[in-house]
N, C-alpha and C positions, 0 to 999 in steps of 0.2 A: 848412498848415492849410486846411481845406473855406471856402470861402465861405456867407455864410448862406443867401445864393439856390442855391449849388450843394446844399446840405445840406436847403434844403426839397424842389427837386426829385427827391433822391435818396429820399427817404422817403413821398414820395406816389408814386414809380413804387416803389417796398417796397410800400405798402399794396393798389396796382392788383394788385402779383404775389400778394397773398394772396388773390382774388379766385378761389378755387379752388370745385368741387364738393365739394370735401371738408373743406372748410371753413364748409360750408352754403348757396354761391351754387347759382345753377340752374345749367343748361350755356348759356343765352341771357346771363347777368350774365359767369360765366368769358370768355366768346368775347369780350364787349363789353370785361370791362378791359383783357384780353390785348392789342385790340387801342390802345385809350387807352394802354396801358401800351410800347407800340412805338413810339407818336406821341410821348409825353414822352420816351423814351430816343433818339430820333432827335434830337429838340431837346436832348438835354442832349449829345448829341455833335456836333450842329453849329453849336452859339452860342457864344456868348464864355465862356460861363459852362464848357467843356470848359478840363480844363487844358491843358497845352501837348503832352502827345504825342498828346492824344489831337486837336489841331487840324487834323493833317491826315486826319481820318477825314471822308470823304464818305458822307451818308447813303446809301439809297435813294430812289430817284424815285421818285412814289406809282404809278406803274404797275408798278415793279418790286416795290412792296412788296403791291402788290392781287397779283400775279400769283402771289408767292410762297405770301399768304394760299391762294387759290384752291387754290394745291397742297398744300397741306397736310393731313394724314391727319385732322385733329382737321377741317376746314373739313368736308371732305368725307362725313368721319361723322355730323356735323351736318344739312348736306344732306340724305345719308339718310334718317336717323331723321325729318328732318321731312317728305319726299317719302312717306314708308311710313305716317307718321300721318296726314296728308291722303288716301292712299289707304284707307286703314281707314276711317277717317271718311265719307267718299262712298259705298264699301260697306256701313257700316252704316246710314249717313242711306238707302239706295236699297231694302234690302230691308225697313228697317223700314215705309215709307211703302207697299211693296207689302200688309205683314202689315195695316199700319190698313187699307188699303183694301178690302182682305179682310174686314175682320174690320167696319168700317163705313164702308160704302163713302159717298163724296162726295156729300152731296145727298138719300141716302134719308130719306124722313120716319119718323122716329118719334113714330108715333101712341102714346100710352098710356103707361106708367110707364119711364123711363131711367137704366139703372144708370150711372154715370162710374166706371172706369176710368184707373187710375195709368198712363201710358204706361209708366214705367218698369219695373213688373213684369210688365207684356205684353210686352216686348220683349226682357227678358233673360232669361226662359226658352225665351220661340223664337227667339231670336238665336242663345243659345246651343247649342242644336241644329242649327240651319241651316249657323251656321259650324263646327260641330265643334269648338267649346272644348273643349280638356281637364278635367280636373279638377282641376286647379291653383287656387291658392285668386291669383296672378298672373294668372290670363289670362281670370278670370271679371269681375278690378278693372280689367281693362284694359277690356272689353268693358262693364261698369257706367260707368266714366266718360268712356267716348265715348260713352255715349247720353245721361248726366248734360248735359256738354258742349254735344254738339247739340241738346237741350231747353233749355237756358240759352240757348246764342246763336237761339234761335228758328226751329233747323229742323226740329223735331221738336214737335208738342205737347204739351203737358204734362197734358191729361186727355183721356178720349174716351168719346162719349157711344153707350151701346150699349142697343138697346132691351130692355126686361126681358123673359123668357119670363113670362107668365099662368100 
């Protein structure tokens, strides 16, 4: 028979392994339990609480289990995907702030009546030109919510004051 401590740990690293994408986690919660989920089955193979054949299993040393991490296809796809979105992101924050600057440049005075301006509908249909979206109704939401994004975290402003034609 299971011990009750062996039976609790067996069912919180069961819950860690549901901790899927498609199950409705993000890819940042998956990677986190996966790896919670390595740490409790390493403890449950090398404490007392292992039954008897499995006593002589020797974990991994956390260098060995970082390094395996590291190599793994999921780590690295993650990597990726977030290297590519910070480069997106720095491309979009770099030409957006050329188009405001353009369009009202730093400092000039506006004398006389000031229309404001949604950054965001300024920005996604010259963005959208600039980088060559396609027409996909994908790469227009990707392009929307990295200027969403960068407006929210405050690199981007959120209105802009442009003087009215008379």
């Amino acid at each position: 028979m299971i011990s009750d401590e062996k039976h609790r740990a067996l069912q919180r690293l069961h819950a860690l392994m549901a901790h899927t994408v498609a199950n409705g986690c993000t890819a940042d919660e998956e990677i986190s339990a996966a790896r919670m989920a390595g740490r409790l089955a390493d403890e449950i193979m090398g404490s007392s609480i292992a039954n008897t054949s499995l006593d002589s299993f020797e974990p991994l040393r956390p260098a060995d289990s970082l390094r395996a991490e590291r190599e793994s296809a999921d780590y690295k796809a993650a990597l990726e995907k977030s290297t590519v979105e910070g480069l997106l992101k720095s491309a979009v924050q770099e030409l957006s702030m050329t188009h405001i600057n353009t369009v009202s440049p730093p400092g000039r005075r506006l004398d006389g009546s000031v229309q404001w301006l949604d950054v965001r509908h300024l920005l996604n249909s010259h963005l959208s030109m600039v980088l060559g979206v396609s027409n996909t109704r994908m790469s227009r939401q990707v392009l929307a919510d990295t200027i969403e994004e960068l407006v929210q975290d405050g690199m981007l402003p959120e209105r802009l004051a442009i003087a009215s034609e008379r």
